[in-house]
DOGU-280390 format. One record per residue (C-alpha): z, x, y; residue in three letters. Coordinates in pm, 1 decimal, padded with zeros to 6 digits, m for minus. Each point is the difference from the previous one (the first is absolute). Layout:
% residues N
NULO        zz        xx        yy  type
NULO         Z         X         Y   ALA
...
***
This chain:
% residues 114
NULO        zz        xx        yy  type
NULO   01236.7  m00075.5   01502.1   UNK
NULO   00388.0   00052.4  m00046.8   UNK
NULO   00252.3   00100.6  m00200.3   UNK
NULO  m00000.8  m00296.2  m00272.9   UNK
NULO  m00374.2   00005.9  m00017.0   UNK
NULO  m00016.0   00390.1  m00138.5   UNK
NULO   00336.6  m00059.4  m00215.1   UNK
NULO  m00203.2  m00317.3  m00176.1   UNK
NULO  m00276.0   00247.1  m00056.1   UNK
NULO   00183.3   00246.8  m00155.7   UNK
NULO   00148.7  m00238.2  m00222.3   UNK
NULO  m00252.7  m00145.1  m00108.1   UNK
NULO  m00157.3   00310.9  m00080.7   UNK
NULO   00267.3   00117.0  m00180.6   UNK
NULO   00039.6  m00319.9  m00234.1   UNK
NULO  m00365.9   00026.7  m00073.2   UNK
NULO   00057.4   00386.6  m00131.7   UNK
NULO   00302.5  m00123.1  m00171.2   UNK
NULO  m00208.8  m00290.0  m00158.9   UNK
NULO  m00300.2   00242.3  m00082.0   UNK
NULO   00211.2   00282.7  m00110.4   UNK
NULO   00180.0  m00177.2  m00245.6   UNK
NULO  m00300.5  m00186.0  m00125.5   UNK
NULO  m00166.3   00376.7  m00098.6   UNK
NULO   00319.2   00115.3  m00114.0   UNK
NULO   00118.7  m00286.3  m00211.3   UNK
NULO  m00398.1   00028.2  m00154.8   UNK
NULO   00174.2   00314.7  m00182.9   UNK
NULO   00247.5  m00224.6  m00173.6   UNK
NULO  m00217.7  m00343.7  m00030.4   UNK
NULO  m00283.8  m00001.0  m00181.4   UNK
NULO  m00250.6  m00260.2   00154.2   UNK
NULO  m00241.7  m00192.0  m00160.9   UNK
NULO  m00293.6   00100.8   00013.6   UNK
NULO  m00188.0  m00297.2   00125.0   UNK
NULO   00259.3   00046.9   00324.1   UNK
NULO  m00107.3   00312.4   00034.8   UNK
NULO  m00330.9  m00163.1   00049.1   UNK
NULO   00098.7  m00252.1   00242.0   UNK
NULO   00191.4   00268.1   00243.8   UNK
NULO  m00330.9   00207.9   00062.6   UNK
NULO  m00106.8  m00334.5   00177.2   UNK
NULO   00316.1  m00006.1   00227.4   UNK
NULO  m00078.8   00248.2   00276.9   UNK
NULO  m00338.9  m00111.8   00108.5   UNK
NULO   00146.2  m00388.3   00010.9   UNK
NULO   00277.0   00132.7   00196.3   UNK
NULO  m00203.1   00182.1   00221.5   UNK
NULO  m00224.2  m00308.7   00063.6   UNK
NULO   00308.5  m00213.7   00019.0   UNK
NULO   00151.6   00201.4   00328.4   UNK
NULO  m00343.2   00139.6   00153.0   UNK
NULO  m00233.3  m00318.2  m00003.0   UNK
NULO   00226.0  m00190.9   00168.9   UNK
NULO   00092.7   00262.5   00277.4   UNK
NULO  m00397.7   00001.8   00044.9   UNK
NULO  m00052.8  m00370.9   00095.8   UNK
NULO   00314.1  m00163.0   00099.3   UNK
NULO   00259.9   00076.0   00277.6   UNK
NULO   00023.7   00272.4   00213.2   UNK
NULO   00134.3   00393.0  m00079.4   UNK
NULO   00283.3   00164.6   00122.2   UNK
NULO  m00178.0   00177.4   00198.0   UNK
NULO  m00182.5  m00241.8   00158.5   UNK
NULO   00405.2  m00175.2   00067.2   UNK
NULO   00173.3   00260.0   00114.0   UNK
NULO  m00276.8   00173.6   00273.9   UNK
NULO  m00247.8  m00273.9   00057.8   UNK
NULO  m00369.7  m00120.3  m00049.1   UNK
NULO  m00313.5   00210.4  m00024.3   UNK
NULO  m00357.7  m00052.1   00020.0   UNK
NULO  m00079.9   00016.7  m00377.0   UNK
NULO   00204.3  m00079.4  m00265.6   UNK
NULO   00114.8   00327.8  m00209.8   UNK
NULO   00034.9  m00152.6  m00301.6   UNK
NULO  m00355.5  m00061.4  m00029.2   UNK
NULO  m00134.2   00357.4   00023.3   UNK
NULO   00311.6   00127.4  m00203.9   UNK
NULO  m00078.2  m00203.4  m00241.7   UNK
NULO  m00409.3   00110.0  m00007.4   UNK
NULO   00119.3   00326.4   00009.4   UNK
NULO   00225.4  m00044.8  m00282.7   UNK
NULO  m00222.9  m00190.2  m00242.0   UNK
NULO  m00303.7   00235.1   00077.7   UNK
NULO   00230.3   00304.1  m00120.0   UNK
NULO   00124.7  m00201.6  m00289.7   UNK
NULO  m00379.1  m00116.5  m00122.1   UNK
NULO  m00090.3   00349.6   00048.7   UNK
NULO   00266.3   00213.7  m00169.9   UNK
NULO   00269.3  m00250.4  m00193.9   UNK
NULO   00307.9   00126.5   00119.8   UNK
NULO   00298.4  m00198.9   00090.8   UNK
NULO   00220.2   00222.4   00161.5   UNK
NULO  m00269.2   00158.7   00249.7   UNK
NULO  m00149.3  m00389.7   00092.3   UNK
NULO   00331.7  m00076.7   00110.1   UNK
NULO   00105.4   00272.2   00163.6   UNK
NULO  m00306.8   00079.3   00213.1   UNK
NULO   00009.2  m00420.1   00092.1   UNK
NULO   00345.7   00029.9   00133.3   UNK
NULO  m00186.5   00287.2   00194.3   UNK
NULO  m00309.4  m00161.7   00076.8   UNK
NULO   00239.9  m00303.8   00137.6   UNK
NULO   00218.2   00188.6   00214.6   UNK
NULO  m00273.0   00213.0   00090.3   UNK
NULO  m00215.2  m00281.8   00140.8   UNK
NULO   00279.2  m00230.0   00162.2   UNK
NULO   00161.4   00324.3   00181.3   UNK
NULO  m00347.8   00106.5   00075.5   UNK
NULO  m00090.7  m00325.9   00181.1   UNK
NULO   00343.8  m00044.5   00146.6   UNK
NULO  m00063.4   00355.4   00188.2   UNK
NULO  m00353.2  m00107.8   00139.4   UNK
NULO   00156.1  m00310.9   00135.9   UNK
***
């Protein structure tokens, strides 16, 4: 990891605030339909699915690329963990959080033992 690789992270996330911010601040100016309104509630979780799903079953992590293999794959029990919590309690913020835990948590865990 480098210098270019946190400065494209950064900027990225600040165009996505930018993009979001003005989106919820523009909302006090523009009156949406309401049928848009609608449609938006349906964004997140196809978002979600859109940048998790394939992280699941295709390629490799970051992890995995920057340290090496382990014995089982993290993303597997991350992702148990994660849909478990989410079945049980329906929170977004929490499932994701605790599976970026649950992921590092297991791939640094194995990585010690090896």
């Amino acid at each position: 990891m480098n210098e270019t690789f946190f400065l494209t992270i950064i900027s990225a996330a600040f165009v996505t605030l930018i993009l979001k911010g003005s989106f919820i601040e523009g909302s006090k100016y523009i009156q949406l339909p309401q049928w848009f309104r609608d449609a938006l509630e349906f964004a997140p979780p196809a978002v979600l699915c859109a940048l998790v799903v394939p992280g699941i079953f295709k390629g490799e992590i970051g992890l995995i690329k920057e340290f090496g293999m382990v014995a089982i794959d993290p993303r597997w029990i991350a992702a148990v963990v994660a849909i478990s919590l989410f079945l049980k309690y329906k929170r977004t913020i929490d499932t994701l959080a605790l599976g970026m835990v649950v992921l590092h948590a297991s791939y640094w865990g194995q990585l010690a033992t090896q």
